[in-house]
C-alpha distance (Angstrom), angle and dihedral (degrees) to the residues before:
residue distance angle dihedral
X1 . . .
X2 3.98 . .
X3 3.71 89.2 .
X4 3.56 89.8 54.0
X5 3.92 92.0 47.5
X6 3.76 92.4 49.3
X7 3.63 93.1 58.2
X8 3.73 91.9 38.7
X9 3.68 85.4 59.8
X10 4.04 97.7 40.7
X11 3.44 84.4 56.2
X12 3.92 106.9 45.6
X13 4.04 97.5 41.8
X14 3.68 88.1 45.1
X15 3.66 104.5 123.9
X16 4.13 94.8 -115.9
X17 3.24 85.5 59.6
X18 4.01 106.5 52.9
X19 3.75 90.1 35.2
X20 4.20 81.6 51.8
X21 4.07 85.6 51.9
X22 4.22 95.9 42.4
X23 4.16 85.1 49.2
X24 4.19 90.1 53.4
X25 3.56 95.1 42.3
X26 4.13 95.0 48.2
X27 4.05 81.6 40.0
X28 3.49 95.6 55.9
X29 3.91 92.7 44.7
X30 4.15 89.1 47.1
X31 4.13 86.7 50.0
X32 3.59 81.0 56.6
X33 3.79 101.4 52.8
X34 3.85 89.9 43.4
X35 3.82 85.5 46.6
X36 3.75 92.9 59.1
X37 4.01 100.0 37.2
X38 3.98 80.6 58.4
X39 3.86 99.9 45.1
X40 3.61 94.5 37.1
X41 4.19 104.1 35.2
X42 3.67 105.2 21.4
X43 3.83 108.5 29.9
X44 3.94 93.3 51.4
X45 4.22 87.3 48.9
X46 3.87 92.3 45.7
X47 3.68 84.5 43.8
X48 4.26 90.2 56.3
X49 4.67 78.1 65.3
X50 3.15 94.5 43.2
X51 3.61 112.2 46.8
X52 3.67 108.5 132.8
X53 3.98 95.7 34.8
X54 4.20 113.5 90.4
X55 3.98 97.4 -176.5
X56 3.74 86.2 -169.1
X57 4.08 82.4 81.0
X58 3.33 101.6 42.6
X59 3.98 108.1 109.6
X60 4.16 138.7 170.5
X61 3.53 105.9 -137.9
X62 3.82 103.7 -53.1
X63 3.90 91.0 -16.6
X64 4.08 121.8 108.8
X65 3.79 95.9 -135.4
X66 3.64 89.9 160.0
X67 3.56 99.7 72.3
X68 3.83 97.6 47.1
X69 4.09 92.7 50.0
X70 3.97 94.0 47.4
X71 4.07 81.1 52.9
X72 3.55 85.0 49.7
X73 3.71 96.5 59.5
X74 3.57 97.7 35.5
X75 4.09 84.9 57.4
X76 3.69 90.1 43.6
X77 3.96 98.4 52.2
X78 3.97 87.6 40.9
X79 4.05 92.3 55.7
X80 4.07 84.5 49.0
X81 3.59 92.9 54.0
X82 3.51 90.7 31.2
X83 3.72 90.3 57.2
X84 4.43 94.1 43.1
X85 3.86 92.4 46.6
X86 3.90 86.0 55.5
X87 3.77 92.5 39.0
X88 3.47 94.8 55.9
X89 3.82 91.6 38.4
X90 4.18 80.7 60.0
X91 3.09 88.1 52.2
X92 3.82 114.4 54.3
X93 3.94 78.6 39.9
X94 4.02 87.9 64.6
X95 3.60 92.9 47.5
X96 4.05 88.7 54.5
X97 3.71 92.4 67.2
X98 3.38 122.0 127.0
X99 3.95 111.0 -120.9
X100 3.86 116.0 -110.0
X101 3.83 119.0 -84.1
X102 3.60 118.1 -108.1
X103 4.09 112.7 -96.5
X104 3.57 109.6 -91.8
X105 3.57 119.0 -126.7
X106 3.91 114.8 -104.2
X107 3.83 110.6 -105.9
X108 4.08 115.6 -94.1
X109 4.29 105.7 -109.8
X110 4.02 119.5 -149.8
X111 3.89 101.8 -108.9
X112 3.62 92.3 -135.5
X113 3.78 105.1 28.6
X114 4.07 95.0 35.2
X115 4.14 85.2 -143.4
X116 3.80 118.9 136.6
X117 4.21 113.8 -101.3
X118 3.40 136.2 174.7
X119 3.97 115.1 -78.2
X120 4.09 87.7 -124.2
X121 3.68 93.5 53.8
X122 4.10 132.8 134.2
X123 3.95 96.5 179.2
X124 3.74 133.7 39.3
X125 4.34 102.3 -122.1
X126 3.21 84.8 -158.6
X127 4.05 107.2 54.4
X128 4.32 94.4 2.4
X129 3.65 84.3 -123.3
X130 3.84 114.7 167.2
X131 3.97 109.2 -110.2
X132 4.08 100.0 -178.8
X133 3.55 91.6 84.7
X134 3.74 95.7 -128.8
């Protein structure tokens, strides 16, 4: 049984698995804000075309159509602002970036050793070759 807990817990405070659980919870509170900018923006202003028409009646023969094509547009308008809040998110993200660092020089090679030294240096360390050029 303590075997079986250990791996238990190796498994579920593994860090796939938290970051898994922090990604659900912020997903289900985005779903919400997308949910509400749809009910409470878009519906009412689709609504202002539609006036008359209740889809919830509509029906094929015996078959509530109604239902299934209002969940159709309500999924359609939430994947469009689904798809601009992200956009935009992608955005702003881009302009974040930090701006490129400046090219570094290439490193200084001994002439007759070919090792790397320091850029200030009178003598290869590494063959005690004279760098003045005297």
């Amino acid at each position: 049984m303590k075997k079986l807990w250990e791996e238990f817990k190796a498994f579920a405070f593994k860090g796939n698995v938290l970051d898994l659980a922090v990604g659900m919870i912020i997903g289900s509170a985005f779903t919400a804000v997308v949910n509400a900018v749809v009910g409470a923006i878009l519906q009412p202003i689709l609504g202002l075309f539609t006036e008359n028409v209740k889809l919830e009646d509509m029906t094929i023969g015996k078959f509530p159509i109604g239902t299934l094509l209002q969940a159709v547009i309500v999924f359609i308008i939430t994947a469009i602002i689904l798809f601009l809040i992200i956009k935009a998110i992608s955005k702003a993200m881009s302009l974040k970036k930090k701006e490129p660092e400046p090219a570094k020089e290439p490193p200084r090679l001994c002439p007759f050793c070919f090792q790397e030294i320091h850029k200030d240096a009178t003598r290869c360390p590494h063959c005690t070759s004279d760098l003045t050029g005297k």
